[in-house]
RODO-2510 file (C-alpha; in nm, 4 decimals, decimal comma):
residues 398
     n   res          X          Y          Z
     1     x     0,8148    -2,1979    -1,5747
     2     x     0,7147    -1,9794    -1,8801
     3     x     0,9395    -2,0242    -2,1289
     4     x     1,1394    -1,7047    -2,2563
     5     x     1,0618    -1,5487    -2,6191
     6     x     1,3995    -1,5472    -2,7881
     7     x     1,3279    -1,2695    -3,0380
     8     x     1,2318    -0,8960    -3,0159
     9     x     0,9634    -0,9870    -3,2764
    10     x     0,7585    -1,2097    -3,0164
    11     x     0,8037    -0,9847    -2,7464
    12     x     0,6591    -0,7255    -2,9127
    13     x     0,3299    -0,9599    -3,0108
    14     x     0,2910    -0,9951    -2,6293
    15     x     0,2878    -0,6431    -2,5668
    16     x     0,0425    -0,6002    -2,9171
    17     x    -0,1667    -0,8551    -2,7838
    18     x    -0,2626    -0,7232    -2,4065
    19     x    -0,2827    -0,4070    -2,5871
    20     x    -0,5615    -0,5179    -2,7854
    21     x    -0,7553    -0,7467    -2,5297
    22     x    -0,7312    -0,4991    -2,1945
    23     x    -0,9135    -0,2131    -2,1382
    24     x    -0,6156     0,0558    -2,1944
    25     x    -0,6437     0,2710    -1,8268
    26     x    -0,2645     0,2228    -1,7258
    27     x     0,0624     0,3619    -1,9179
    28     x     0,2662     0,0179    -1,8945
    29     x     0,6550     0,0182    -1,8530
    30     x     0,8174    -0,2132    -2,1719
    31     x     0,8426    -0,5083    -1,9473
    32     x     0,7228    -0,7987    -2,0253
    33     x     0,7323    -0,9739    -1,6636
    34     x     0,7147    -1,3894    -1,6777
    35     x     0,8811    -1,4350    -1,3420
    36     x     1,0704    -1,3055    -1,0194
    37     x     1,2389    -1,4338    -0,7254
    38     x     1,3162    -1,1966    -0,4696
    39     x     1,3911    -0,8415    -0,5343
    40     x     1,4662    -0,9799    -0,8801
    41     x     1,2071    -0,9714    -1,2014
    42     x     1,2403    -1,1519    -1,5281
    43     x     1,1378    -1,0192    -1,8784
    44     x     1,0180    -1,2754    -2,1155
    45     x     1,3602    -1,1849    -2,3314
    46     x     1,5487    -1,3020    -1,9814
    47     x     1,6376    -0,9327    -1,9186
    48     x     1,6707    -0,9269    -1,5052
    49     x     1,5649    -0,6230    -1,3321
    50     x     1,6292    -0,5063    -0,9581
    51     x     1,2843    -0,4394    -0,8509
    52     x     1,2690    -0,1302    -0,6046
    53     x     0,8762    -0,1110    -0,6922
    54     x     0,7379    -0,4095    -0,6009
    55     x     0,4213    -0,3443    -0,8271
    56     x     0,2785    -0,0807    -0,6621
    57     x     0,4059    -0,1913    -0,3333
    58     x     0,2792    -0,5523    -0,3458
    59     x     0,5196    -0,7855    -0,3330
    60     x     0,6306    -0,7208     0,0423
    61     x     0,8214    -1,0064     0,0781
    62     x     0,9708    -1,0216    -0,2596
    63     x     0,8319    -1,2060    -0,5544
    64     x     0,7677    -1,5672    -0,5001
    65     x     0,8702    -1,6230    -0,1241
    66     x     0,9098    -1,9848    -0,0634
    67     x     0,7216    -2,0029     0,2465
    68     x     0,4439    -1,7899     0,0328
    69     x     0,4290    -2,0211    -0,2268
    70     x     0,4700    -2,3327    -0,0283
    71     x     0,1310    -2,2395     0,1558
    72     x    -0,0360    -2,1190    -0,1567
    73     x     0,0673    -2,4769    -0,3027
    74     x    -0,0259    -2,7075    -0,0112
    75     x    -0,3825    -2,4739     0,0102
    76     x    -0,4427    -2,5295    -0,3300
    77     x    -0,4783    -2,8869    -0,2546
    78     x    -0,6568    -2,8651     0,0139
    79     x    -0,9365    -2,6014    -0,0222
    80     x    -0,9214    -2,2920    -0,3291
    81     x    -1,2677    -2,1478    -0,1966
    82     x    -1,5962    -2,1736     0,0339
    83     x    -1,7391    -1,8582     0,0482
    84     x    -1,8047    -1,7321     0,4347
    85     x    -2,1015    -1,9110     0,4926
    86     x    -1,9230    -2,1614     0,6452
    87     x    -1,5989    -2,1883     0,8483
    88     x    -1,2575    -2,2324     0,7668
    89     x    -0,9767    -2,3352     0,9572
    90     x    -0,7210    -2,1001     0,7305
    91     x    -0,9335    -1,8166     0,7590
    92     x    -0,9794    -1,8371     1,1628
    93     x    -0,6215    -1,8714     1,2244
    94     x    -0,5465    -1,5534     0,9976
    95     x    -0,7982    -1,3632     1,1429
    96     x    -0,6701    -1,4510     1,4764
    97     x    -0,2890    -1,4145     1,3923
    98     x    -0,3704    -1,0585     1,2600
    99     x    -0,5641    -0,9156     1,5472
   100     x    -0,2983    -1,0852     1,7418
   101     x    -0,0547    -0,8263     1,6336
   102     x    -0,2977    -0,4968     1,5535
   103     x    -0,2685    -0,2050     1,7993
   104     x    -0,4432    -0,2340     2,1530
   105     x    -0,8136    -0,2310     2,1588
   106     x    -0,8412    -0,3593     1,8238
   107     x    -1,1171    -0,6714     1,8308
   108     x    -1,1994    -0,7838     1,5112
   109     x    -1,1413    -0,8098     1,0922
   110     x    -1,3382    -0,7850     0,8175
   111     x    -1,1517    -0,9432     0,4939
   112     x    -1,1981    -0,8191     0,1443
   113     x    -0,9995    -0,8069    -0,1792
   114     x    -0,8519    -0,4576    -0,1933
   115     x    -0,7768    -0,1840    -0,0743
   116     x    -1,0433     0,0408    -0,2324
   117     x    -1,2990    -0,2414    -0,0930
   118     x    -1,1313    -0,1695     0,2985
   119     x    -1,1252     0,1524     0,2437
   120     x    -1,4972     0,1505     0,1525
   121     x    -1,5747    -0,1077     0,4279
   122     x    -1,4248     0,1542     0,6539
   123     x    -1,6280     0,4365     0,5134
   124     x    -1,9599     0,2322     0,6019
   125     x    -1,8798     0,1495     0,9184
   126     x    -1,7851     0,5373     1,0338
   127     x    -2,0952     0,6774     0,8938
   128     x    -2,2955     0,3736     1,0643
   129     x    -2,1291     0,4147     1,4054
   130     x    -2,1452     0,7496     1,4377
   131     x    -2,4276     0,8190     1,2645
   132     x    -2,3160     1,1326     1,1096
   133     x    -2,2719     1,2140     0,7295
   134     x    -1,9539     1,3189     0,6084
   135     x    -1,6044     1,1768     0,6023
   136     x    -1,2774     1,4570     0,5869
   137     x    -1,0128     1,3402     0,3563
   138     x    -0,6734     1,5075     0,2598
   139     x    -0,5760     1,6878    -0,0151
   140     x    -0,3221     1,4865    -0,2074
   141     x    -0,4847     1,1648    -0,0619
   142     x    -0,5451     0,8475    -0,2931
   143     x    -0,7515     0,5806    -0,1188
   144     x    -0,8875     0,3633    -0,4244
   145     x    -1,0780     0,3540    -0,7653
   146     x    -1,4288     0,2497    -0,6875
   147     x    -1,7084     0,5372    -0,6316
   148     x    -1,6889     0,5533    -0,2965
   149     x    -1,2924     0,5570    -0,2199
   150     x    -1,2515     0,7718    -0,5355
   151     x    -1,4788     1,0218    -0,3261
   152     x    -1,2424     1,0345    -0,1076
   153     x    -0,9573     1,0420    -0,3667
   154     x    -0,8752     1,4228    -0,4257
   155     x    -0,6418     1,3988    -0,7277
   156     x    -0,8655     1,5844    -1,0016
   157     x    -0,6550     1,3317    -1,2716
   158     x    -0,8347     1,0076    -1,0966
   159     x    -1,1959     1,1826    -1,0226
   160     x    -1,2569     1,3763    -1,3826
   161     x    -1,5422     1,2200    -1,5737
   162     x    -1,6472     1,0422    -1,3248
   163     x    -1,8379     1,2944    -1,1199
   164     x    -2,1089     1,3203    -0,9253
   165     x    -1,9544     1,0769    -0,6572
   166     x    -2,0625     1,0082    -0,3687
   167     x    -2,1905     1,2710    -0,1324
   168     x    -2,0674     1,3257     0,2254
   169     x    -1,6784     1,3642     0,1105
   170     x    -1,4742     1,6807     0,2147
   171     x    -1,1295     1,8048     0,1621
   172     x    -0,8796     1,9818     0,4246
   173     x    -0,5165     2,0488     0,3765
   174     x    -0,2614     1,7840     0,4420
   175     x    -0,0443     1,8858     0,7819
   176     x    -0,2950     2,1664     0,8364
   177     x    -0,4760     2,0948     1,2102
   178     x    -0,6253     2,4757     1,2193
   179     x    -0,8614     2,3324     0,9333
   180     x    -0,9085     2,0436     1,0146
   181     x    -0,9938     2,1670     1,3598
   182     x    -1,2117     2,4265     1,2019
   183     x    -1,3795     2,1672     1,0236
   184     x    -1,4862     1,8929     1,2912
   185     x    -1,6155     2,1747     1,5010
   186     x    -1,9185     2,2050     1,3011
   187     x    -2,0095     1,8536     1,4455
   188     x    -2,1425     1,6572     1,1776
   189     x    -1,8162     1,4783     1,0767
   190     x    -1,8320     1,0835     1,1137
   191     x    -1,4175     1,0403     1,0665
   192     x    -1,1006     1,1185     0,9038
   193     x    -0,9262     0,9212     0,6845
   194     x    -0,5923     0,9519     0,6274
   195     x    -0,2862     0,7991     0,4731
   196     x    -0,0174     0,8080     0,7427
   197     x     0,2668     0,8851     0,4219
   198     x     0,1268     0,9661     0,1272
   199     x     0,2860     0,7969    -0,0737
   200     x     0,1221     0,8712    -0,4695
   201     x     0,0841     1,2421    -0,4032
   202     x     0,4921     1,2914    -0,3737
   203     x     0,5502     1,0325    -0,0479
   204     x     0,4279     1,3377     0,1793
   205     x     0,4417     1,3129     0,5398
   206     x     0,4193     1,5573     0,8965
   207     x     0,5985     1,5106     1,2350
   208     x     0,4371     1,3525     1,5094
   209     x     0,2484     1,5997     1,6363
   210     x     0,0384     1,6333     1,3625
   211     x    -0,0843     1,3171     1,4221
   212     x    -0,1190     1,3140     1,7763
   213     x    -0,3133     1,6468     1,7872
   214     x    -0,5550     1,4226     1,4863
   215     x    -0,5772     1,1874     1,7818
   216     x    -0,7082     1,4398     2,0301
   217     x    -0,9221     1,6691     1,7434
   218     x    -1,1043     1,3409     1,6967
   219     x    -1,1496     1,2373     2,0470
   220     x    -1,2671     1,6170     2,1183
   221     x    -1,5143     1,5973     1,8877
   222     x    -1,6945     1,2348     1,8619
   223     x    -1,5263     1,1371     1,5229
   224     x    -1,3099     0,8385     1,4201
   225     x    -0,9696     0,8584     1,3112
   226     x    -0,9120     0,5558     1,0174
   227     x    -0,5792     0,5105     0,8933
   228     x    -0,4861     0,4005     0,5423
   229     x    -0,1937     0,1906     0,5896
   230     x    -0,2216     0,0298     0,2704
   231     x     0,1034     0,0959     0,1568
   232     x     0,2517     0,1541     0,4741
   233     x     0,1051    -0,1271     0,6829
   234     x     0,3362    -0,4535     0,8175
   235     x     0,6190    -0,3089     0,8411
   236     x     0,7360    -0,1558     0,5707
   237     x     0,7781     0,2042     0,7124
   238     x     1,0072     0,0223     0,9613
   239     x     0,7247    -0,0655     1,2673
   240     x     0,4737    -0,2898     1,2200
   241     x     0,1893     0,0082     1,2245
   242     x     0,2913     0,3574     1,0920
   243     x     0,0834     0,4806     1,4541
   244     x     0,3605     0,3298     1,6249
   245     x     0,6054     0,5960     1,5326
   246     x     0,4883     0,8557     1,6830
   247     x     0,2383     0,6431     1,9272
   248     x    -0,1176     0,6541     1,7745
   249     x    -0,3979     0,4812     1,7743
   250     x    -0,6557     0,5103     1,5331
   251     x    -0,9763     0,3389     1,5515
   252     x    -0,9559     0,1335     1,2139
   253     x    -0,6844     0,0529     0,9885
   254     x    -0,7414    -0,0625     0,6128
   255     x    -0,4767    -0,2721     0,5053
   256     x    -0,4050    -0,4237     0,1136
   257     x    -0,1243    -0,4535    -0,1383
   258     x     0,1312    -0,6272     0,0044
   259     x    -0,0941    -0,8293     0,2751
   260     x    -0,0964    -1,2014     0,1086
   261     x     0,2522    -1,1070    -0,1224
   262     x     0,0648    -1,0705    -0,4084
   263     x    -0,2803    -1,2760    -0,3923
   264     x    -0,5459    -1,0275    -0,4136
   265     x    -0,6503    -0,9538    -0,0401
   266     x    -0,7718    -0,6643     0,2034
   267     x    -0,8564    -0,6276     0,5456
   268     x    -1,0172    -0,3919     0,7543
   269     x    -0,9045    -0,3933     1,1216
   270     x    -1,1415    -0,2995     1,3457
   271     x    -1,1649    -0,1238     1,7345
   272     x    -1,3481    -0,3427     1,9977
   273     x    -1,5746    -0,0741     2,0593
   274     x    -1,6442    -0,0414     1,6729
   275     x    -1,6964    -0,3798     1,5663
   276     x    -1,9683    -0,4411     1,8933
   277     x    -2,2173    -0,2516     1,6742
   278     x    -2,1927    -0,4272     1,3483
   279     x    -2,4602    -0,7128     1,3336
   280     x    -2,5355    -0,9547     1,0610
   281     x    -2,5773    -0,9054     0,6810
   282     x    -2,4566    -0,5275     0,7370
   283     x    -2,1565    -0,5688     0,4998
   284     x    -1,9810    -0,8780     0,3170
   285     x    -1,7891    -1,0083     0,0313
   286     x    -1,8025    -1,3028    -0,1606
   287     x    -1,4548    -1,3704    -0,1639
   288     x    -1,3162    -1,1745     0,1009
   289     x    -1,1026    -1,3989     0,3275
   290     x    -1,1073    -1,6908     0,0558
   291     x    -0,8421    -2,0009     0,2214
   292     x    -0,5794    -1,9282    -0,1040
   293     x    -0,5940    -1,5516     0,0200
   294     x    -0,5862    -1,6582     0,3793
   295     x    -0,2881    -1,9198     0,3452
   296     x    -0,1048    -1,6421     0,1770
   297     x    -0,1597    -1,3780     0,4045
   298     x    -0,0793    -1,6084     0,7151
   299     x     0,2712    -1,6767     0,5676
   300     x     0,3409    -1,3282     0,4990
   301     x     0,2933    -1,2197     0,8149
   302     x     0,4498    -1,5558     0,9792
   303     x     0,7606    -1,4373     0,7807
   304     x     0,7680    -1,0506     0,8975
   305     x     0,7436    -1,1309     1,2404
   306     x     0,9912    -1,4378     1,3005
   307     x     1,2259    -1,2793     1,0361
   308     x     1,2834    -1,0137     1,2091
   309     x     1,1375    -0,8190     0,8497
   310     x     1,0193    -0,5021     1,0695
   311     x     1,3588    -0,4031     1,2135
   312     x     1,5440    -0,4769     0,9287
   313     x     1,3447    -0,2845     0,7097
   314     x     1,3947     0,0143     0,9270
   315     x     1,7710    -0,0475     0,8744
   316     x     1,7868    -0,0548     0,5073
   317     x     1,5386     0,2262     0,4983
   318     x     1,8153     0,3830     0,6694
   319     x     2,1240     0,2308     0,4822
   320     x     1,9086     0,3914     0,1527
   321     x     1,8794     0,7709     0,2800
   322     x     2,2607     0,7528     0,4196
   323     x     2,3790     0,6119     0,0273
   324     x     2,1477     0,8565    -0,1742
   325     x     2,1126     1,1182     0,0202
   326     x     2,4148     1,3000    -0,1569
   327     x     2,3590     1,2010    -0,5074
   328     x     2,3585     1,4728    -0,7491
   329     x     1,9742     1,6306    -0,8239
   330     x     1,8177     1,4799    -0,5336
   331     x     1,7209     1,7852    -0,3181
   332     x     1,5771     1,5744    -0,0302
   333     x     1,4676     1,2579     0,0659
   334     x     1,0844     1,1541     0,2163
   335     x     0,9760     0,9121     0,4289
   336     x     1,0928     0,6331     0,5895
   337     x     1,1683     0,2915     0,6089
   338     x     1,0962     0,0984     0,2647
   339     x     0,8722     0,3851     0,1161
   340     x     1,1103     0,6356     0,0325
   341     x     1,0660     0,9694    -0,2364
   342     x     1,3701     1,1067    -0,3817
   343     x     1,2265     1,4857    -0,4623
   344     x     1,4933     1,5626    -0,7399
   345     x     1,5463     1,9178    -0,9951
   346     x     1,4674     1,6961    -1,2876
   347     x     1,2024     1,5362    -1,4031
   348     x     1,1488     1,1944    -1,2038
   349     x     1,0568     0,9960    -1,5379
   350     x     1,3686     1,1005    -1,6950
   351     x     1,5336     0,8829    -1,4097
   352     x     1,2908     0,6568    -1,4100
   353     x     1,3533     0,5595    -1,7184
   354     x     1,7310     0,5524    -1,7229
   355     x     1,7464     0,3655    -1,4601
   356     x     1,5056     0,1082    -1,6186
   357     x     1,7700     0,1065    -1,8977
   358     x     2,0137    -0,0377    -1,6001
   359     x     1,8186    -0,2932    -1,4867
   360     x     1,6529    -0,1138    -1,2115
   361     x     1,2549    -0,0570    -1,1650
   362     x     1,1301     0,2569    -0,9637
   363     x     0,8342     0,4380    -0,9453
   364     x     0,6774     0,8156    -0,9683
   365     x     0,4372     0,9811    -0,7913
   366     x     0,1749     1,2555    -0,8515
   367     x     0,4578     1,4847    -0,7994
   368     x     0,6540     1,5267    -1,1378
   369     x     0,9606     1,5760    -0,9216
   370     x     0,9496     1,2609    -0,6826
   371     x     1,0822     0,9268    -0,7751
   372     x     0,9509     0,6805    -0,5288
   373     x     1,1481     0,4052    -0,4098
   374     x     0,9438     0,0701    -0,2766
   375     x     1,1791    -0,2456    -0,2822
   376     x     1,0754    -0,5993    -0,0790
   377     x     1,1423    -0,6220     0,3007
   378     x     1,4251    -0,8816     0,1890
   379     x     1,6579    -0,5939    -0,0134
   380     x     1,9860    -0,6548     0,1641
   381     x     2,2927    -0,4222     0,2215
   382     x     2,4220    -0,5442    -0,1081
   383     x     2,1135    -0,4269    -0,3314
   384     x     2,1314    -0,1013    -0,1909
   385     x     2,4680    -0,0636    -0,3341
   386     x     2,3570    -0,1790    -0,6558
   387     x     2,0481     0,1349    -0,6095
   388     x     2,3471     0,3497    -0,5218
   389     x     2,5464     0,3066    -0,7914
   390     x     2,2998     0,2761    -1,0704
   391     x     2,1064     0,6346    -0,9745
   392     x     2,4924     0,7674    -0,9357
   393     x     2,5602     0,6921    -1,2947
   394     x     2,1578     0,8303    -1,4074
   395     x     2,1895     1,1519    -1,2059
   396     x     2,5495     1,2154    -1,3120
   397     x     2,4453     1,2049    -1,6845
   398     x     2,1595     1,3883    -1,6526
***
């Protein structure tokens, strides 16, 4: 265990020092994190915080799940990393496990190490199966950093400076089908990628027939439909895939954050029909699918499924809307499950930032106005309360 830093003087040379040594691109909260345990983190002055964030929606199960870090443990021993030019037991029985569960007609995975890298495995594979040109994105969508998911980023904040991107990227209107329609008509368009909530751009979502009629658009028209379920994949909307809501299929799924609770890991789940007609040395990754990564993600998903994670998600996703939903400033509440946005008439860093006074973590959004809410698939009845009570006293004093 890291020992904590007794004085506000040593703190502060923690925070001075990453400053220094990393490459400044994020706005850090004045945490300094040494440890966690559940929906619980641990500054290095022993200040406890209530973490509804989960870093960016990683830490699915919590931080530090026993049965996580028993299997990252007994791996380490084991087997860190072979690359895939060989076999592995831990990787087989992953890949296996998480087909196992993936929508019908899904065959096969390809593993990587984030989401960006899924979402660009998923870009290749559309343009090579279809053999058409361009993907359709969303306005308001965020699917990664690198060149080829930022193309398909729209946020102007994430893209300026960085232009040209790649080529072959286009942009309709979230919830609009007329355009979308309008679009894939001209014939050339190899898939659609879409976030089934989008979650950074203000936790934006439409009702099921927007998604069913992007079901039928695509059929009509030859392209794929991929779904970005990196924040909203295993269960944290409350099913196990977001499709299952409002009974959709796509044809691939890209899947990240909280996949192996925290060990760096993506995955790109494939269609039958899809993965048929991808042959050798088309795509890899060094690391993708490494055993620690593997082990990690197996006992993630062992715990979602036989602790009944996906139902009781939904339920606190519930128990969360029914204890906010009449809190003063918040005008309405988004999404569902575990990925919640509270769209308030103040500013959402104002909040954020009193509440971080209390002891509890929450995020923002692209929306100035929308204070996201992201808390482990283990947040009981009890937490909640704690949520409740600590955004009662913010929003009253505001």
């Amino acid at each position: 265990m890291v020992a904590t830093i007794d004085t506000a003087t040593g703190r502060q040379a923690v925070i001075d020092e990453e400053n220094r040594a990393q490459l400044g691109t994020y706005a850090k909260l004045p945490i300094v994190a040494v440890r966690g345990s559940g929906i619980m983190l641990y500054d290095a002055s022993g200040q406890a915080y209530y973490d509804f964030y989960c870093g960016h929606a990683v830490t699915l199960l919590g931080h530090c799940h026993p049965r996580v870090v028993q299997a990252i443990k007994e791996q380490a021993e084991r087997l860190i990393f072979y690359s895939n030019i060989v076999y592995n037991d831990v990787r087989a029985q992953y890949a296996a496990a998480l087909v196992g569960v993936a929508p019908r007609g899904y065959g096969q995975v390809f593993f990587c190490n984030s989401g960006a890298e899924a979402n660009e495995t998923a870009l290749k594979l559309a343009r090579k199966y279809t053999g058409r040109p361009t993907m359709l994105a969303m306005d308001g969508s965020f699917h990664g950093r690198t060149m080829g998911a930022l193309a398909m980023t729209s946020n102007p904040k994430y893209r300026q400076g960085f232009e040209p991107l790649l080529p072959g990227v286009e942009f309709v209107p979230f919830g609009d089908l007329a355009a979308t329609q309008a679009r894939l008509e001209k014939g050339d368009i190899a898939a659609i990628i879409i976030e089934p909530i989008q979650s950074i751009a203000g936790v934006r979502m439409e009702g099921a027939e927007y998604y069913r009629a992007l079901r039928e658009l695509c059929d009509r028209h030859g392209s794929l439909l991929i779904f970005d379920e990196i924040q909203t994949g295993l269960g944290r909307t409350g099913k196990l895939w977001a499709g299952e809501h409002w009974d959709v299929v796509p044809d691939i799924i890209t899947l990240a954050k909280g996949i192996a609770s925290g060990v760096p890991m993506g995955a790109t789940l494939i269609s039958t029909h899809i993965a048929e007609t991808v042959h050798l040395d088309e795509h890899g990754s060094t690391f993708g699918g490494s055993p620690i990564a593997c082990a990690a993600a197996s006992a993630t998903l062992g715990a979602i499924l036989e602790d009944n994670m996906v139902e009781h998600a939904g339920a606190m996703g519930r128990l969360m809307v029914e204890k906010l939903g009449g809190l003063p400033h918040i005008q309405e509440i988004r999404g569902m499950g575990l990925l919640l946005g509270l769209c308030l008439d103040v500013p959402a860093k104002d909040v954020q930032y009193a509440a971080l006074e209390r002891g509890v973590i929450l995020g923002t959004s692209g929306d100035p106005n929308v204070l996201r809410i992201m808390p482990p698939m283990v947040v009981t009845p009890e937490d909640v309360e704690h949520l409740a009570s600590v955004l009662r006293d913010v929003l009253q004093g505001i």
